[in-house]
N, C-alpha and C positions, 0 to 999 in steps of 0.2 A: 682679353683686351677691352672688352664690352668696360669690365668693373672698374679698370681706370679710367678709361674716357670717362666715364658718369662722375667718377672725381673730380675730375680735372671741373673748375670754375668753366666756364665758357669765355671769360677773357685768355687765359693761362690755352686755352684751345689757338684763341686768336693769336696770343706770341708766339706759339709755337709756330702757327701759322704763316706767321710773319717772319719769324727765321729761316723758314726752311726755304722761301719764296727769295730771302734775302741774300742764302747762300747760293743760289739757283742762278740769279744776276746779276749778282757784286762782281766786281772782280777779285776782290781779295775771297771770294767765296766757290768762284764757282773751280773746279777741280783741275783743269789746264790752267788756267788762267791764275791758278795760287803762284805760280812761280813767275808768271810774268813781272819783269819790275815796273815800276810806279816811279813818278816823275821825281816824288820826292825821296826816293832811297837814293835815282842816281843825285841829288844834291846832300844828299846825308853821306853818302859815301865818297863826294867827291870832297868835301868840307871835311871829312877824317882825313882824310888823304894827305891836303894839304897841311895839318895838323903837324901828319905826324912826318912829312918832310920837314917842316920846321923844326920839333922836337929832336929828329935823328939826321936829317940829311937826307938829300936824293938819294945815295947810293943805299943805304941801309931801309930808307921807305923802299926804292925799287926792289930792294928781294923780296918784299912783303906783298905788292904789286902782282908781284908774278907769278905766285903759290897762291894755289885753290886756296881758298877761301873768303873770308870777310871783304878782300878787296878785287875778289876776281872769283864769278861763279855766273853758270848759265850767260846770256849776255853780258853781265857785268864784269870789267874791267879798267883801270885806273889809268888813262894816257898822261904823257905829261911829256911837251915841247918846251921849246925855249923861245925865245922872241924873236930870233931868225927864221924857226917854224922849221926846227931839227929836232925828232925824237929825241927823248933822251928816256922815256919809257915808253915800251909798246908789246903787254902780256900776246897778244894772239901770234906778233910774229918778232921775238925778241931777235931775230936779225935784224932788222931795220932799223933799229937804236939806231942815232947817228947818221940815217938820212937823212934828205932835208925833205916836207911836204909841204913847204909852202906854197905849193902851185894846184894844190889837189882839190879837184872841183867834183861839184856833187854831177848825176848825169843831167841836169838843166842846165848845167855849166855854173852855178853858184860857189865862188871860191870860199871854200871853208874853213879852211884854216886861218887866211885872211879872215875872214868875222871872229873866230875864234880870239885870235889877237887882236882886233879891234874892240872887242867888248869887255877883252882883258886889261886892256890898256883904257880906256876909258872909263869904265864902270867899277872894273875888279872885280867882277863877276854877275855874271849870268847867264843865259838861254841866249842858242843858238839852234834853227830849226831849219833842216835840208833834208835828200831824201839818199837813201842808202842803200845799197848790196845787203841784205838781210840772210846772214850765213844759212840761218833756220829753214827759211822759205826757198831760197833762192830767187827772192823776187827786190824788186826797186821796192821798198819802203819809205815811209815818214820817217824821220831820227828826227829825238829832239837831243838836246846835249846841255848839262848845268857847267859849266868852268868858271874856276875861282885861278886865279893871280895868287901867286905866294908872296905872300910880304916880303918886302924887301929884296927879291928876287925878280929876275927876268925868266921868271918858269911860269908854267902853266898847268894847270891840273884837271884833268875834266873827263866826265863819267855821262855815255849816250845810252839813250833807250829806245828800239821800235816802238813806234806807235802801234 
């Protein structure tokens, strides 16, 4: 090991350095925390979402919703209400399609769903920030949540991540 170190440059010592320090505290680095998602996957994935219910339809995005993968893994999965604030997709508990949540407040009593549809409806999308039942921990958590407005639709598409 000796004869490569004495190789190695002494800056080539420092990157290395500097990598291993970086995978240590990143988050995309350090070993738990690889899977955790990042604010901007739930917007990359909420923004496919919407895509590809435009391209196919609710009903044909919702099968895709609901099967592991691309749009449903570890925390991530792909909600999508209507402007009454009635599922019309919901992966963790595909019963409740077709209730309505419009009344469902965070535990500070912050109506969420209401924001969700206010910002849908005014902006077309963005950030909405409450605190949540976190399945993982079982503790009250931060969520933030990215939702985009489907064109030309009265639907809603939106993808949340604990903090």
């Amino acid at each position: 090991m000796r004869a490569v170190v004495r190789l190695l440059p002494a800056r080539s010592l420092w990157v290395l350095l500097a990598a291993a320090l970086f995978a240590t505290v990143h988050p995309a680095g350090a070993g738990a925390q690889m899977n955790k998602p990042m604010q901007v996957q739930a917007r990359e994935i909420t923004l496919k979402a919407v895509d590809l219910i435009v391209a196919k339809g609710l009903d044909a995005a919702a099968e895709e919703f609901n099967r592991d993968g691309e749009f449903k893994y570890g925390e991530i999965y792909v909600n999508v209400i209507d402007f009454a604030g009635v599922w019309k997709v919901y992966p963790p508990r595909p019963a409740g399609v077709g209730m309505s949540v419009i009344n469902v407040k965070d535990p500070d009593g912050r109506d969420i769903v209401r924001d969700i549809l206010s910002v849908a409806r005014d902006s077309g999308e963005g950030w909405v920030e409450y605190r949540w039942l976190n399945p993982a921990s079982n503790r009250i958590e931060p969520k933030v949540t990215f939702l985009k407005r489907v064109p030309g639709q009265e639907l809603v598409a939106y993808v949340g991540i604990y903090r």
